[in-house]
Structures are given as structure tokens and as C-alpha cells.
VEXLOTOR-240018 format. One line per field, with one value per atom (N, C-alpha, C): residue in one letter; x, y, z; atom name. Coordinates in Angstrom, 2 decimals. Layout:
! VEXLOTOR-240018
rest [A; ...]
X [X; ...]
Y [Y; ...]
Z [Z; ...]
atom [CA; ...]
! end
This chain:
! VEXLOTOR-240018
rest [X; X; X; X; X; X; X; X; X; X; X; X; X; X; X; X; X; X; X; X; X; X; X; X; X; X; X; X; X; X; X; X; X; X; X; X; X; X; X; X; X; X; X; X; X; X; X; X; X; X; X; X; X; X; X; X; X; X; X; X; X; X; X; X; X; X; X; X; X; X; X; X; X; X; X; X; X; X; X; X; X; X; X; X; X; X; X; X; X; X; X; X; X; X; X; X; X; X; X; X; X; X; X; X; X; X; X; X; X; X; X; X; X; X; X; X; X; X; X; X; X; X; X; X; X; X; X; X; X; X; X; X; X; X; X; X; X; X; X; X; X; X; X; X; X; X; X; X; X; X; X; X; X; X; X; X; X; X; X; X; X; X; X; X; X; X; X; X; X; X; X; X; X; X; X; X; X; X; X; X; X; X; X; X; X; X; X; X; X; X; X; X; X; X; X; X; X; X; X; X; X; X; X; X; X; X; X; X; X; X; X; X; X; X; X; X; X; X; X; X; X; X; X; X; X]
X [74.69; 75.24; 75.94; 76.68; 77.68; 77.16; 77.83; 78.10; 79.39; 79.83; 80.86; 81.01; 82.74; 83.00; 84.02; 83.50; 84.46; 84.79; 86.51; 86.90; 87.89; 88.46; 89.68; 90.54; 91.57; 92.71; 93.99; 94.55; 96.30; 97.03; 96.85; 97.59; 97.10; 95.74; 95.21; 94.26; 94.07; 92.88; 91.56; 91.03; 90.29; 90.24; 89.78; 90.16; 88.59; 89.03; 87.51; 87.73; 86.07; 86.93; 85.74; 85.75; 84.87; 84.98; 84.20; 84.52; 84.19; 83.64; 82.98; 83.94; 84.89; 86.34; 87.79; 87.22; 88.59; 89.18; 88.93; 89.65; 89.77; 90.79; 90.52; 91.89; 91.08; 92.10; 92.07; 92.51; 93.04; 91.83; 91.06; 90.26; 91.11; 91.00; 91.89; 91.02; 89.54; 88.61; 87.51; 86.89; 85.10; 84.56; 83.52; 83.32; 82.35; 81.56; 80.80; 81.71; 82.03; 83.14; 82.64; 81.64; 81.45; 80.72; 80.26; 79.54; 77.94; 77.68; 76.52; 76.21; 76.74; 76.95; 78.08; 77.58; 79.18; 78.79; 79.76; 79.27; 79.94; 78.78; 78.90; 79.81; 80.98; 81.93; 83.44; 83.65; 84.47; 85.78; 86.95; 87.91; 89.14; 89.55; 90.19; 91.88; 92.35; 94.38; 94.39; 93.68; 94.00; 93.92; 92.76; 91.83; 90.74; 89.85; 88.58; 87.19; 86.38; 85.43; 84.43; 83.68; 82.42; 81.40; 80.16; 79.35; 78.74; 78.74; 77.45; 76.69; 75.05; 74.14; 74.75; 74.96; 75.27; 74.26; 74.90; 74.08; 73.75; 73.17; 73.16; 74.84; 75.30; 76.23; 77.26; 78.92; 79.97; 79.60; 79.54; 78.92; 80.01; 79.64; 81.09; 81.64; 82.64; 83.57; 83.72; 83.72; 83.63; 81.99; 81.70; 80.46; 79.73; 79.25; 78.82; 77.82; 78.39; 77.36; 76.82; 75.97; 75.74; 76.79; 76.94; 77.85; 77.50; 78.01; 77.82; 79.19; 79.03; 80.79; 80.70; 81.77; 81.85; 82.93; 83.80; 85.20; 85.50; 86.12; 86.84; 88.43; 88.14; 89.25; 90.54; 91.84; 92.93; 93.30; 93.30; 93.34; 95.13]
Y [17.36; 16.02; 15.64; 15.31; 14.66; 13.09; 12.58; 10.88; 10.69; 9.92; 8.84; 7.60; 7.51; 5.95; 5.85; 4.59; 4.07; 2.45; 2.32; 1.19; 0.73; -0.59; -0.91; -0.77; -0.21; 0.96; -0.61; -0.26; -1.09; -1.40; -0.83; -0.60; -1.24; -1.87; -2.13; -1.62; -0.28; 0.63; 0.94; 1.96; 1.68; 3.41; 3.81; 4.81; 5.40; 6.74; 7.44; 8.41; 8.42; 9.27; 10.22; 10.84; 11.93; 12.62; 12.09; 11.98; 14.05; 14.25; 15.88; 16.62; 16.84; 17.23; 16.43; 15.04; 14.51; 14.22; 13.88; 14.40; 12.68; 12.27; 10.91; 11.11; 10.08; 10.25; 9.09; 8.49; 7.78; 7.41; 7.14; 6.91; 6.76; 7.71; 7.30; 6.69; 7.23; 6.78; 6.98; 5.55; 5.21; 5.37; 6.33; 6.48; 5.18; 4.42; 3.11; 2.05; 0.70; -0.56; -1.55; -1.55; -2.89; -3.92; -5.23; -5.77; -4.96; -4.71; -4.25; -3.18; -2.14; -0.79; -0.21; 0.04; 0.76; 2.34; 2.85; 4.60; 5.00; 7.05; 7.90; 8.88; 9.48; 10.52; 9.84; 9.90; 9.46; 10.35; 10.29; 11.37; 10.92; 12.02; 11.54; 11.72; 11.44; 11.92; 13.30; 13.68; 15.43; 16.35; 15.94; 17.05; 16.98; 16.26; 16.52; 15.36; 16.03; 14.81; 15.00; 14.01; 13.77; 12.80; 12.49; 12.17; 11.37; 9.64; 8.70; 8.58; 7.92; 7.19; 6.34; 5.40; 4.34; 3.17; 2.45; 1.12; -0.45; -0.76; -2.27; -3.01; -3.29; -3.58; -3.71; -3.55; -3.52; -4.28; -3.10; -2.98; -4.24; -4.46; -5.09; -4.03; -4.15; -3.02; -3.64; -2.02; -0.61; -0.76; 0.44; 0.91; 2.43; 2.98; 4.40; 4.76; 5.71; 6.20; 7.70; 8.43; 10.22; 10.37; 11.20; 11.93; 13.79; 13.95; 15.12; 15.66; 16.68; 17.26; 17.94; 17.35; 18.36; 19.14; 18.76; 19.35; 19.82; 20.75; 21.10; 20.06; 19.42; 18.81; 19.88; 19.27; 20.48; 19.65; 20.14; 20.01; 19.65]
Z [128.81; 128.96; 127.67; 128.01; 126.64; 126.06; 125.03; 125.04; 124.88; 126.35; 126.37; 126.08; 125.76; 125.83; 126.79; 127.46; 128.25; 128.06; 128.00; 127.09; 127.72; 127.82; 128.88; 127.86; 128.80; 128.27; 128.02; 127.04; 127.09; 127.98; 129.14; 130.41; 131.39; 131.18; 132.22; 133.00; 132.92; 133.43; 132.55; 132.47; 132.01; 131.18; 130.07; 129.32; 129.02; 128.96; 128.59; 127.51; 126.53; 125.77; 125.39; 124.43; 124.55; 123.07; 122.35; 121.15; 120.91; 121.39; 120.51; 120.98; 121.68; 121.86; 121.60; 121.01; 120.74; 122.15; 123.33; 124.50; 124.90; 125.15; 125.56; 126.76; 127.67; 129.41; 129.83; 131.08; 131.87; 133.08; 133.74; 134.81; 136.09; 136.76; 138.31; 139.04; 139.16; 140.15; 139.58; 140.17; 139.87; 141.13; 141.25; 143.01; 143.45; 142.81; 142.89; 141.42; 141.99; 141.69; 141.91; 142.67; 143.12; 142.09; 142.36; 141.55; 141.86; 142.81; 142.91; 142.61; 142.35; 141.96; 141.51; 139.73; 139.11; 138.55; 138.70; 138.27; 139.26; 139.14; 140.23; 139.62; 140.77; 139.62; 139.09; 138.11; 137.42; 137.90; 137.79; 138.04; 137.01; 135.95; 135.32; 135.34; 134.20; 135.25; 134.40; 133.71; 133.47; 134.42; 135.63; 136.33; 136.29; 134.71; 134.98; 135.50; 135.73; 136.51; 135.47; 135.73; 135.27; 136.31; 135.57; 136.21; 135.50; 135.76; 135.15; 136.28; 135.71; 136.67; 137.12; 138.14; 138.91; 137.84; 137.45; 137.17; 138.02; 138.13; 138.53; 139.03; 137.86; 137.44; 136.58; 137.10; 135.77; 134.70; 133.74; 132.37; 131.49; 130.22; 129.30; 128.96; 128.66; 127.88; 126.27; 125.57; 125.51; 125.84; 126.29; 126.49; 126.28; 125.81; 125.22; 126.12; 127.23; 128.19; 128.09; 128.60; 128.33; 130.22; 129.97; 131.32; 131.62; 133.22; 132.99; 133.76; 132.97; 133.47; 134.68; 135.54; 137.02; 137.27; 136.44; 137.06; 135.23; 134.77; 133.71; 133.39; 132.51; 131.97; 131.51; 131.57; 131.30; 129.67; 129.03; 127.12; 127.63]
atom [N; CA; C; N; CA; C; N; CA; C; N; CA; C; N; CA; C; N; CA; C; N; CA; C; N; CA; C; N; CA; C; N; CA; C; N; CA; C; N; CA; C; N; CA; C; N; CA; C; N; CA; C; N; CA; C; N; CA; C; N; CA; C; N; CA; C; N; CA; C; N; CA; C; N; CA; C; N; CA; C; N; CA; C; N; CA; C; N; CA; C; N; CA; C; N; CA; C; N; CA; C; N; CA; C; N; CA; C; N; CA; C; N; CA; C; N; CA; C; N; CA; C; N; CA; C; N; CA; C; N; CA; C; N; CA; C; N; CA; C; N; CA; C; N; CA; C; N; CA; C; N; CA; C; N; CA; C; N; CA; C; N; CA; C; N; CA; C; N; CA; C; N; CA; C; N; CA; C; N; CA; C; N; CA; C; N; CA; C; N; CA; C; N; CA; C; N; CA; C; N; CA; C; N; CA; C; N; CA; C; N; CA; C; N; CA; C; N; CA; C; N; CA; C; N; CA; C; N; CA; C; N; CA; C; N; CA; C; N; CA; C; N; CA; C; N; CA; C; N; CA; C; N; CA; C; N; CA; C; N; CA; C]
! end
């Protein structure tokens, strides 16, 4: 498992980053949004996925979560 950050991006979305590769991306999809449930798999605009716990609820931003990688990010 890694530690992430996830931070609302300049653009309006929301940005992830990944400090022990330097790798920072774009969020296309949160598979749980709601107020009642945020998380699940993340999907980013490189290719790669990951994985948070589902929490309660949308967190504040920035926030420093552990993740687990599902899909290989493209560098």
C-alpha cells in the first residue's frame, strides 16, 4: 500500500499524487461520490487505478490517504 494525496486540482477536478514516484494525475472516476459514501477504485487519466477504503463521507481537501494499486500507471 502506498500513501496518497488527494487535493482539488486548478481545473476543477480533483488531483492525486503519489509522492514515492513523483507521479501526480488527474481523477476521472471515484467509484463511491456520494455524501454517504466516498472512495472505492479511483481511475486516473494516465491508465492507472488504485484503491481507497470507502469512508463515511467526502473528506476536506487535501487529504493523505494509504491506497492500493490495481491497474499500472503509464509514467
Amino acid at each position: 500500500m502506498a500513501n496518497i494525496m488527494i487535493r482539488q486540482a486548478e481545473h476543477g477536478g480533483l488531483s492525486f499524487y503519489l509522492p514515492k514516484r513523483d507521479l501526480e494525475a488527474s481523477i476521472e472516476s471515484i467509484e463511491f461520490d456520494t455524501p454517504e459514501k466516498w472512495g472505492g477504485e479511483l481511475k486516473l487519466d494516465n491508465g492507472g487505478a488504485y484503491y481507497i477504503e470507502p469512508i463515511a463521507r467526502p473528506p476536506r481537501l487535501p487529504i493523505s490517504l494509504r491506497a492500493r494499486r490495481l491497474g499500472a500507471a503509464e509514467d
